[in-house]
C-alpha positions as CSV (number, residue, x, y, z in Angstrom):
1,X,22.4,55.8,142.1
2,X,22.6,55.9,145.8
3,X,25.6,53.6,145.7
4,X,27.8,55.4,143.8
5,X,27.7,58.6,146.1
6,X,28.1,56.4,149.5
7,X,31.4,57.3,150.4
8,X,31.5,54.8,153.6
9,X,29.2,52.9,155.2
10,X,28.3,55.6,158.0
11,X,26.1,57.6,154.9
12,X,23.8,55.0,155.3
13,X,22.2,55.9,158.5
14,X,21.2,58.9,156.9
15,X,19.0,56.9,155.2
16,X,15.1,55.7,155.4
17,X,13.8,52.5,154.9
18,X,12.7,53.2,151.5
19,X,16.1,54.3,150.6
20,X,18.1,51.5,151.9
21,X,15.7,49.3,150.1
22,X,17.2,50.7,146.7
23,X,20.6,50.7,148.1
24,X,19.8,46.9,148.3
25,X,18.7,46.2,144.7
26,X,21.6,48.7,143.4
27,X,24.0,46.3,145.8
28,X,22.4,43.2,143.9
29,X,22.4,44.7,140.2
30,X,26.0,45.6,141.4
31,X,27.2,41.8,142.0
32,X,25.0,40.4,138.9
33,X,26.8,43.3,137.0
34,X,30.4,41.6,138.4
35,X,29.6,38.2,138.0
36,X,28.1,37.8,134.7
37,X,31.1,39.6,132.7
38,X,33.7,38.7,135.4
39,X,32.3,35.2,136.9
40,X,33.1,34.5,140.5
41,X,30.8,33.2,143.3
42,X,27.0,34.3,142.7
43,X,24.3,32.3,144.9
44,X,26.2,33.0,148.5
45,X,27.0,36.8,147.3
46,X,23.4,37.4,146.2
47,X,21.6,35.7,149.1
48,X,23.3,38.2,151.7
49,X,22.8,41.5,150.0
50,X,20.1,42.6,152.3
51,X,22.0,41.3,155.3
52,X,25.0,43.0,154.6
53,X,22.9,46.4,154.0
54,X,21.3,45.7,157.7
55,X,24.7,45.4,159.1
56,X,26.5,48.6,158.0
57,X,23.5,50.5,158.6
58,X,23.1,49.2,162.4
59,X,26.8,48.7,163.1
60,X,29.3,51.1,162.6
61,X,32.5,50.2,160.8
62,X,35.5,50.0,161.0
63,X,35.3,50.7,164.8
64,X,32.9,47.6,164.5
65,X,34.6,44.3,163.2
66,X,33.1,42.1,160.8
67,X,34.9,38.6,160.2
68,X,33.4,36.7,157.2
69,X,33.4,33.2,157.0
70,X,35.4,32.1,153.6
71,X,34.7,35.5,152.0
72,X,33.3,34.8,149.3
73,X,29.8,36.5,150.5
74,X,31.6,39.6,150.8
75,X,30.9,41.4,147.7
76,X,27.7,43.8,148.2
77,X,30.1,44.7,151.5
78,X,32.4,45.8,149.5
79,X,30.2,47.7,147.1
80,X,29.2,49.2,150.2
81,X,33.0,50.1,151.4
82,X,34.0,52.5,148.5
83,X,35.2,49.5,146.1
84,X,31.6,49.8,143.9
85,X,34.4,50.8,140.4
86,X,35.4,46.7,140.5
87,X,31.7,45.8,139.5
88,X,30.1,48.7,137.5
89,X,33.6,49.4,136.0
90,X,35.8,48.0,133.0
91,X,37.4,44.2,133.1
92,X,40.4,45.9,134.3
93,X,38.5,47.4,137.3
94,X,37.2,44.2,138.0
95,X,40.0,42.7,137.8
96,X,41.1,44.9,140.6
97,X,39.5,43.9,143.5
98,X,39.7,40.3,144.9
99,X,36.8,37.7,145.2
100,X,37.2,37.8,149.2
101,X,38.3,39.9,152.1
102,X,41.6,41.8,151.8
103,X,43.0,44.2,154.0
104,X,45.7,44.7,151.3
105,X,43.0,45.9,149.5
106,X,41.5,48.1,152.2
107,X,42.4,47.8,155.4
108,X,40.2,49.9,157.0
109,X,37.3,47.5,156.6
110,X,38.5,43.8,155.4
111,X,40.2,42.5,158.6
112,X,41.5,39.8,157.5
113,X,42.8,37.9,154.0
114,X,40.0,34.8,154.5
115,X,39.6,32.3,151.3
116,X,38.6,28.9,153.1
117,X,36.1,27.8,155.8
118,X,35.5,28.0,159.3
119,X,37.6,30.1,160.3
120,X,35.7,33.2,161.0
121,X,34.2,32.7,164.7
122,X,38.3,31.6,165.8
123,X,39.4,34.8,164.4
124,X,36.8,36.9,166.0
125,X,37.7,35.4,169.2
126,X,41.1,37.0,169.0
127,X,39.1,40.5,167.9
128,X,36.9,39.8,171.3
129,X,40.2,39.5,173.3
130,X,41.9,42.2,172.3
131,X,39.0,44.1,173.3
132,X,38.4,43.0,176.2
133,X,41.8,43.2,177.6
134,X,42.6,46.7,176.1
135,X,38.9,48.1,177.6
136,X,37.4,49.4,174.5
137,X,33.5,48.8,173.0
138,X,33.4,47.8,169.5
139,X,31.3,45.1,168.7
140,X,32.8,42.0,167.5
141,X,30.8,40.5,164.7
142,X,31.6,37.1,162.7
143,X,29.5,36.3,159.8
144,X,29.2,32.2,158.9
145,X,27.4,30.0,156.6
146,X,25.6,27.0,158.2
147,X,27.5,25.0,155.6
148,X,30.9,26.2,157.2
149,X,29.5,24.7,160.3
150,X,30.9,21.0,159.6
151,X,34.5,22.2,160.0
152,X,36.1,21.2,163.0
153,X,37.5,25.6,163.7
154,X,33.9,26.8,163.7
155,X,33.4,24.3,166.8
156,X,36.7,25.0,168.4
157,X,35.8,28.9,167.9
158,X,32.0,28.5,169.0
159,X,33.8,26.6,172.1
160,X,36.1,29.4,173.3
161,X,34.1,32.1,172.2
162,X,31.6,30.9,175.0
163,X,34.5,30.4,177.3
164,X,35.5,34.0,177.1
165,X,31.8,34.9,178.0
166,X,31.7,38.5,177.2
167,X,30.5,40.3,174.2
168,X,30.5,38.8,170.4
169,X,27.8,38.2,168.1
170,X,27.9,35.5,165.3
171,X,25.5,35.7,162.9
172,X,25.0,32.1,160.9
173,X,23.4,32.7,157.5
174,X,21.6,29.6,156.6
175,X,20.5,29.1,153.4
176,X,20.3,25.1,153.7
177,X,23.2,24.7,151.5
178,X,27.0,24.3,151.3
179,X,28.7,24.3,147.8
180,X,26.1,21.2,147.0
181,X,23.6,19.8,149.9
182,X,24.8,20.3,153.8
183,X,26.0,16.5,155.3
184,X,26.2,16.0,159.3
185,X,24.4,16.1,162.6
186,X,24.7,19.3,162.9
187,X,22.0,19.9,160.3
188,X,19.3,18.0,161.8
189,X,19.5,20.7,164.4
190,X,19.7,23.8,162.5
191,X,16.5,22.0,160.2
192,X,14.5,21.9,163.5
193,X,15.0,25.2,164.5
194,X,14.0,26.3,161.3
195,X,10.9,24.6,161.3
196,X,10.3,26.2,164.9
197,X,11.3,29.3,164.3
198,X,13.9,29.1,166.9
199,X,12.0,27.6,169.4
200,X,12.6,23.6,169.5
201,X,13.7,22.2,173.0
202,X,17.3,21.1,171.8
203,X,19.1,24.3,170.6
204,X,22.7,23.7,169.9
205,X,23.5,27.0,170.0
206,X,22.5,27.4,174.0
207,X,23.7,24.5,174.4
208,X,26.7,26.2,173.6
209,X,26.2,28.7,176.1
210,X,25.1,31.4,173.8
211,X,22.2,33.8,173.7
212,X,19.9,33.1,171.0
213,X,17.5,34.9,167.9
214,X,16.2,33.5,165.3
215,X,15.1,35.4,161.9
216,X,13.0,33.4,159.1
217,X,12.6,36.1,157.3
218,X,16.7,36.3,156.2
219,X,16.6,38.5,152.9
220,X,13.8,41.2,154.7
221,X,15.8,44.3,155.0
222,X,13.4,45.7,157.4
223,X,13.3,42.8,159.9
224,X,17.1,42.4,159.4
225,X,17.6,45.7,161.2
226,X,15.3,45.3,163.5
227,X,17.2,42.3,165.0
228,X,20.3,43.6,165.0
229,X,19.4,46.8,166.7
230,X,18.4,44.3,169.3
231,X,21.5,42.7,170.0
232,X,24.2,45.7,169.4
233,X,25.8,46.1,172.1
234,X,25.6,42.6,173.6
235,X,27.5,41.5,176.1
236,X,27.4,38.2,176.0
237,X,28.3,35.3,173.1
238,X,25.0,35.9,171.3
239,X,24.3,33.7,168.0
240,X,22.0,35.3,165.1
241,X,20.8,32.8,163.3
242,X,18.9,34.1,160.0
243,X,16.9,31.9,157.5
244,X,18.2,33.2,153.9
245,X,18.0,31.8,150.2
246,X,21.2,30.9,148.6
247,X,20.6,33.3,145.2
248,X,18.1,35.3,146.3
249,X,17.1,37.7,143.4
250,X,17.8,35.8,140.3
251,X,15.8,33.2,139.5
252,X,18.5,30.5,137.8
253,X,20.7,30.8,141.1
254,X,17.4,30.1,143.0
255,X,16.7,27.3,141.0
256,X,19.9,25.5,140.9
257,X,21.8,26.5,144.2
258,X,24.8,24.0,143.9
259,X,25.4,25.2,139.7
260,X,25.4,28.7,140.3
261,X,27.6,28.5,143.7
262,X,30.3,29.6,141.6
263,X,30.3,30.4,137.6
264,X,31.9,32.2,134.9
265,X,30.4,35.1,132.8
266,X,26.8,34.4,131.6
267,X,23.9,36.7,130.5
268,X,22.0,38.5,132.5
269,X,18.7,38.3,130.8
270,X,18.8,34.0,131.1
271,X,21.3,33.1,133.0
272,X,22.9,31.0,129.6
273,X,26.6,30.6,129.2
274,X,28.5,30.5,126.8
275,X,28.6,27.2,124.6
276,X,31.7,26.0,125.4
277,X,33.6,23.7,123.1
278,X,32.8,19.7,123.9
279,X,35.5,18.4,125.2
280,X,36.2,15.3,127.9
281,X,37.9,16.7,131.3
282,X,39.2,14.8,133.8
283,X,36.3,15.3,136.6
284,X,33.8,13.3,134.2
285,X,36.1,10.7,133.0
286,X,37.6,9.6,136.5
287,X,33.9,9.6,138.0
288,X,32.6,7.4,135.0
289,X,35.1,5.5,135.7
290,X,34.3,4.7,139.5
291,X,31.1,4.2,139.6
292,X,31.8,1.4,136.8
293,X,34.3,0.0,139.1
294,X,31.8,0.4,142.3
295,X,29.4,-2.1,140.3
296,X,32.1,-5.1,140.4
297,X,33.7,-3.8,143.8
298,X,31.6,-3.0,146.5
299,X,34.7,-1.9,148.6
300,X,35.5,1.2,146.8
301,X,34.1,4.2,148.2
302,X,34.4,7.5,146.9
303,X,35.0,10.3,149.1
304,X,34.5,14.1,149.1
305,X,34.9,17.2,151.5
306,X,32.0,19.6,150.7
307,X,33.1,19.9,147.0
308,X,32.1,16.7,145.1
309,X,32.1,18.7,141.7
310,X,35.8,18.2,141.9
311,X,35.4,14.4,141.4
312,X,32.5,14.9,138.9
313,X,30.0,13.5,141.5
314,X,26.9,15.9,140.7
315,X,24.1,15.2,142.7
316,X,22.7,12.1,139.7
317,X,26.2,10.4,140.5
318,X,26.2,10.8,144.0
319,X,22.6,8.9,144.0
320,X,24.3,6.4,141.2
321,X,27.0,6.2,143.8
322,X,24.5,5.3,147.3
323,X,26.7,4.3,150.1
324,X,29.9,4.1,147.7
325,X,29.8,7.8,148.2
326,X,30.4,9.8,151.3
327,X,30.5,13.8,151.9
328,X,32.0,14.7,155.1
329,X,31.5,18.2,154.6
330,X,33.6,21.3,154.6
331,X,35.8,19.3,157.2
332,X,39.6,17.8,155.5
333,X,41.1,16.2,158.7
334,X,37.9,14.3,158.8
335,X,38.2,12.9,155.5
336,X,41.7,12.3,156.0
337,X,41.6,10.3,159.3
338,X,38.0,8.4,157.6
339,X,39.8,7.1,154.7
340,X,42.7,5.5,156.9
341,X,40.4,3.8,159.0
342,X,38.0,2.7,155.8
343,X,41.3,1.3,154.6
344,X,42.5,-0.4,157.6
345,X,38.6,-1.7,157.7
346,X,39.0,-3.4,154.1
347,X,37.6,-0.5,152.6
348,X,39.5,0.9,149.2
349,X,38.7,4.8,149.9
350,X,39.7,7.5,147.1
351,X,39.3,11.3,148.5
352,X,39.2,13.9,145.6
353,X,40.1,17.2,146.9
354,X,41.7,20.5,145.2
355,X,44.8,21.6,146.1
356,X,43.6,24.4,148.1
357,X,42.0,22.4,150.4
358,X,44.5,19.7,151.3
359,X,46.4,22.0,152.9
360,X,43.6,22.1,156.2
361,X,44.8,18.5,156.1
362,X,48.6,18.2,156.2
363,X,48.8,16.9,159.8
364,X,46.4,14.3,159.8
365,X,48.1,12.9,156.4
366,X,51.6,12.8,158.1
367,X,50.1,11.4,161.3
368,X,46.4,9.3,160.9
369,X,47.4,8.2,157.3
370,X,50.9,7.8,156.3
371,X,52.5,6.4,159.6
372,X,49.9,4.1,159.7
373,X,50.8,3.2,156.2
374,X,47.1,2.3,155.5
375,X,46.1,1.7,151.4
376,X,44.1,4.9,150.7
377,X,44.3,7.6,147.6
378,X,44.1,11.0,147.9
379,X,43.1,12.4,144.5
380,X,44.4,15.9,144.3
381,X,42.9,18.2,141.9
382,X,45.0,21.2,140.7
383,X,43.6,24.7,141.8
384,X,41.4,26.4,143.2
385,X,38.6,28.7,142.4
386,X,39.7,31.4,140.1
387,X,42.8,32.0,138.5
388,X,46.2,32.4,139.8
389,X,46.7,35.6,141.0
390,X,47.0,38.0,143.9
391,X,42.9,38.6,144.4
392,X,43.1,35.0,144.8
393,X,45.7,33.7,146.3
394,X,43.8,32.5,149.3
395,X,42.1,30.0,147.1
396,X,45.1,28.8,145.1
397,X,47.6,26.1,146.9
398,X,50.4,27.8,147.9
399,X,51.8,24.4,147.5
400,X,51.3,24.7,144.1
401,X,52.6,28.0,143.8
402,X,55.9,26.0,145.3
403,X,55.1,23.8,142.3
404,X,55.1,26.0,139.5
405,X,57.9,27.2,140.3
406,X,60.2,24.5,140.9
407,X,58.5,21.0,139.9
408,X,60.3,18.9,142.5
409,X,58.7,20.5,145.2
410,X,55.1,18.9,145.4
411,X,54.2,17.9,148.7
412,X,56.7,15.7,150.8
413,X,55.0,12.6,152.2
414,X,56.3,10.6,154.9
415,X,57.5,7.3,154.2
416,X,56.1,4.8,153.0
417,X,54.2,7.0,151.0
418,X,54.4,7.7,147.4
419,X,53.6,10.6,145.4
420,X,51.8,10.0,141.8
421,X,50.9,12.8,139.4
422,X,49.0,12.5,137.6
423,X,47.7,8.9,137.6
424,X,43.9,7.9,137.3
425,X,43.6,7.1,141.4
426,X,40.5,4.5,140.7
427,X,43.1,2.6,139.0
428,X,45.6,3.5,142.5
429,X,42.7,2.8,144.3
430,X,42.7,-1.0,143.1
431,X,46.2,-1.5,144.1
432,X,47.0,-3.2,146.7
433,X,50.8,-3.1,148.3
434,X,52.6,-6.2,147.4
435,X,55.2,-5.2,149.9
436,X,56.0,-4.0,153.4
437,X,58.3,-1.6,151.6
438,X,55.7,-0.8,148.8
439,X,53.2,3.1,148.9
440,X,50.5,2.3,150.9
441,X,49.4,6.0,151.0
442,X,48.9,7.4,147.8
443,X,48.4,11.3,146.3
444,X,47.4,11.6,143.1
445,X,47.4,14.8,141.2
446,X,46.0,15.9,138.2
447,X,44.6,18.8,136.2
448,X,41.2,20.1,136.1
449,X,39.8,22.4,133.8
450,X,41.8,21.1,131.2
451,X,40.8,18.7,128.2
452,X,41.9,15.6,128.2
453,X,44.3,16.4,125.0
454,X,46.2,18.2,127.8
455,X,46.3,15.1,130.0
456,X,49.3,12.7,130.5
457,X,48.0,9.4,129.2
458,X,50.2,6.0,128.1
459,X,50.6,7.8,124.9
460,X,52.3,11.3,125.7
461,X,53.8,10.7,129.0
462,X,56.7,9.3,130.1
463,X,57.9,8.5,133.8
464,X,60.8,9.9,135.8
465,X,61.9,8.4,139.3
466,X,63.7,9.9,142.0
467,X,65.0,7.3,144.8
468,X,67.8,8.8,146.7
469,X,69.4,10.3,143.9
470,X,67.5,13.2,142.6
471,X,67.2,14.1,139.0
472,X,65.4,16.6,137.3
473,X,64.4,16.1,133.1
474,X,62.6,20.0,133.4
475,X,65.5,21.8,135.0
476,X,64.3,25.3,136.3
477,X,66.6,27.8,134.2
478,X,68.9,30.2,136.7
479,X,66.6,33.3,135.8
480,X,63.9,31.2,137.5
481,X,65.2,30.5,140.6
482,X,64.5,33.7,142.5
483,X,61.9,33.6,145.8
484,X,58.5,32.0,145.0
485,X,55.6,34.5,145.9
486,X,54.7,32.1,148.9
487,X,58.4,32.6,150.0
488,X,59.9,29.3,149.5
489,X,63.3,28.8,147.4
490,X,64.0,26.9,145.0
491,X,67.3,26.5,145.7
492,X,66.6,25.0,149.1
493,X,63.2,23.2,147.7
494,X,66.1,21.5,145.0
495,X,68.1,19.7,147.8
496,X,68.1,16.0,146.6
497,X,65.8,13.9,149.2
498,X,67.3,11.2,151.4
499,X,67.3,7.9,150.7
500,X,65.0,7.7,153.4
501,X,62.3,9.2,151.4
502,X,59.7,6.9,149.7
503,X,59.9,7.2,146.2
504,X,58.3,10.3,144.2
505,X,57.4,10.1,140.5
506,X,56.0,13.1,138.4
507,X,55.3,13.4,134.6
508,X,57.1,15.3,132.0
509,X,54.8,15.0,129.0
510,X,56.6,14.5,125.6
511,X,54.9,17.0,123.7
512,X,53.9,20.5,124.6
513,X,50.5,20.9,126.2
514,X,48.8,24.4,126.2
């Protein structure tokens, strides 16, 4: 196997055509090899195999930067980058190398630890800035998915990446998808240029200020290199805009983008799963629930941020749903600042949204939401994609790393707002404050991925209030109270909260739950 004697990316310009051609199906045999004993993210990994070939053969890293958008496309790069033993290798191996870029796994070509969206063109400005004011000639390159498009950094980066005018290339893999279907203008432009192959009068992208090349032919190895040979070197903002499918390869990721974004082990030969035990979870139950509720209430709206499998909205709900749903997209303060002003229009808005996620949000809670003490729910799912550890820990909430450590310390809302967990939020979302002094901006959190045996419900939970005298009925013991990973204390998290402080509740279920 060619792979396993590449010792870095430079041994592939050795390499013809032909060659790098089985590089690429070792590279996708690598990542199905991965993902159907080891799970992780499939579709975006498998539709930018051939891209990633293209780039390490034109460019030359790690004098050349690559940012990657979320990540979670960066496997076959890493295959490529000496790290092929965490997909051909033992459970152990695999367990070994993270789901995204990691310069504490090697620094010499993952620049940065990336696990959400958008964020790649603003980092890559820094990259161009450096450059430019130190004198040297690498090229800068940031990779994005047109679904990481609808968050508000990719515009702020696009925006000051054409204000610094000088050399960076970003190359926008479109594969017409996000996690489900794309939602926002933006979309209406990419959709024409694809149609035109680049060509359409209105081009966002120049409108931007940036040179422009489109490629419909995305997952053509050959083509691929031909286009970036073109623009290496570039010294201007230069956008590469490539046409790919989400799954390219295997046929059940093909067929069902949105199901096989992300998955755990299956078989190879079939793409089946493994049955799982039937079960209720919380995701199914709570979106039953609404879109009972929407029938008799026309004011309650259901809201998600690119991930609507968190709320149990699969694409038959969210067309159940209609206009009672809305996707904003990959974009948090969005959905935050929405649902206060659905609120404060007579709307009763519930955002779903993991853990992870809400943390792109804080400011706009504490500012657009809670101050203006508008009635709105903000459904917090526990978690993020994969388990808790450190090859994930971009993904996990570090406020719920806070949390598992030392129970009381689940976000702080500002007054009046009241923290709820968990609760069923459509049953939050039909509340209306009786009071002045009464929540008016709820979060609700709950677990996901559980069954609903593991749930609080009225029969195996019992409530504990803290006003301005704190208590605790799960005390931390004293072995436990050493720094969290993210670096907070417990000891400070434990000071009592002013009386100041709306009221918190949490559960402490009676029994044990697994």
């Amino acid at each position: 196997m060619y792979i396993e004697k590449l010792k870095s990316p430079a041994d592939l310009k050795a390499l013809n055509l032909e060659a790098l051609q089985v590089v690429a199906a070792e590279t996708r045999d690598a990542v199905l090899n991965r993902v159907s004993q080891h799970g992780g993210h499939i579709g975006p990994n498998l539709g930018f195999v051939e891209a990633t070939v293209a780039l390490h053969y034109v460019f030359d890293a790690p004098k050349d930067k690559f940012v990657f958008d979320v990540s979670h496309q960066t496997y076959p790069h890493k295959v490529l980058t000496g790290r092929a033993f965490g997909f051909f290798g033992t459970l152990e191996d695999m367990d070994a190398i993270s789901g995204y870029s990691s310069p504490t796994e090697c620094p010499e070509y993952d620049n940065f630890e990336v696990g959400h969206t958008s964020t790649s063109i603003s980092l890559a400005t820094g990259l161009q800035k450096a450059r430019d004011l130190k004198g040297t000639d690498e090229n800068i390159i940031a990779v994005i998915g047109d679904g990481s498009l609808s968050g508000g950094e990719a515009f702020e980066g696009l925006n000051e990446a054409s204000e610094l005018g000088t050399g960076i290339l970003i190359v926008v893999n479109d594969n017409e998808m996000s996690i489900a279907e794309n939602h926002g203008g933006i979309y209406k432009n990419l959709r024409a240029l694809r149609e035109s192959h680049g060509t359409c009068e209105h081009n966002w992208f120049k409108a931007w200020g940036f040179e422009y090349v489109y490629l419909e032919e995305g997952n053509d190895l050959e083509q691929l290199i031909k286009v970036f040979h073109s623009v290496k070197g570039t010294t201007r903002p230069t956008v590469v805009h490539i046409h790919t499918e989400k799954g390219h390869g295997f046929a059940p990721a093909v067929q069902n983008k949105e199901a096989w974004h992300w998955g755990l082990p299956f078989d190879r030969t079939d793409g089946s799963r493994p049955e799982m035990p039937a079960q209720e979870n919380y995701a199914q139950l709570f979106s039953d629930w609404m879109l009972r509720e929407m029938k008799h209430d026309k004011t309650l709206v259901a809201v998600t941020a690119g991930t609507p499998a968190v709320a149990g909205f699969n694409r038959a709900k969210r067309e159940e749903a209609g206009a009672q749903h809305v996707d904003v997209g990959i974009a948090e303060e969005q959905a935050t600042a929405m649902i206060s002003g659905m609120a404060k229009g007579g709307l009763r808005p519930v955002w779903t949204v993991t853990s992870t996620f809400i943390q792109r949000a804080y400011d706009q809670i504490a500012q657009d939401l809670c101050i203006n003490a508008n009635p709105a729910v903000i459904n917090v799912m526990y978690g993020g994609a994969g388990v808790m550890n450190a090859t994930s820990r971009t993904s996990v909430s570090s406020t719920f790393l806070c949390y598992a450590a030392y129970p009381a310390s689940f976000i702080s809302l500002p007054p009046p707002a009241k923290s709820i967990s968990p609760c069923c939020a459509g049953r939050c979302a039909k509340t209306s404050a009786p009071s002045p002094s009464a929540c008016r901006a709820m979060a609700c959190t709950t677990r996901p991925r559980r069954s609903m045996s593991s749930m609080p419900t009225s029969r195996n939970t019992k409530w504990c209030t803290a006003d301005s005298k704190w208590r605790s009925s799960q005390p931390v013991p004293s072995s436990k109270r050493a720094r969290t990973s993210c670096g907070c204390s417990p000891k400070r998290v434990s000071t009592p909260p002013s009386s100041t402080h709306a009221t918190s509740m949490r559960w402490t279920p009676t029994r044990s739950t697994p």
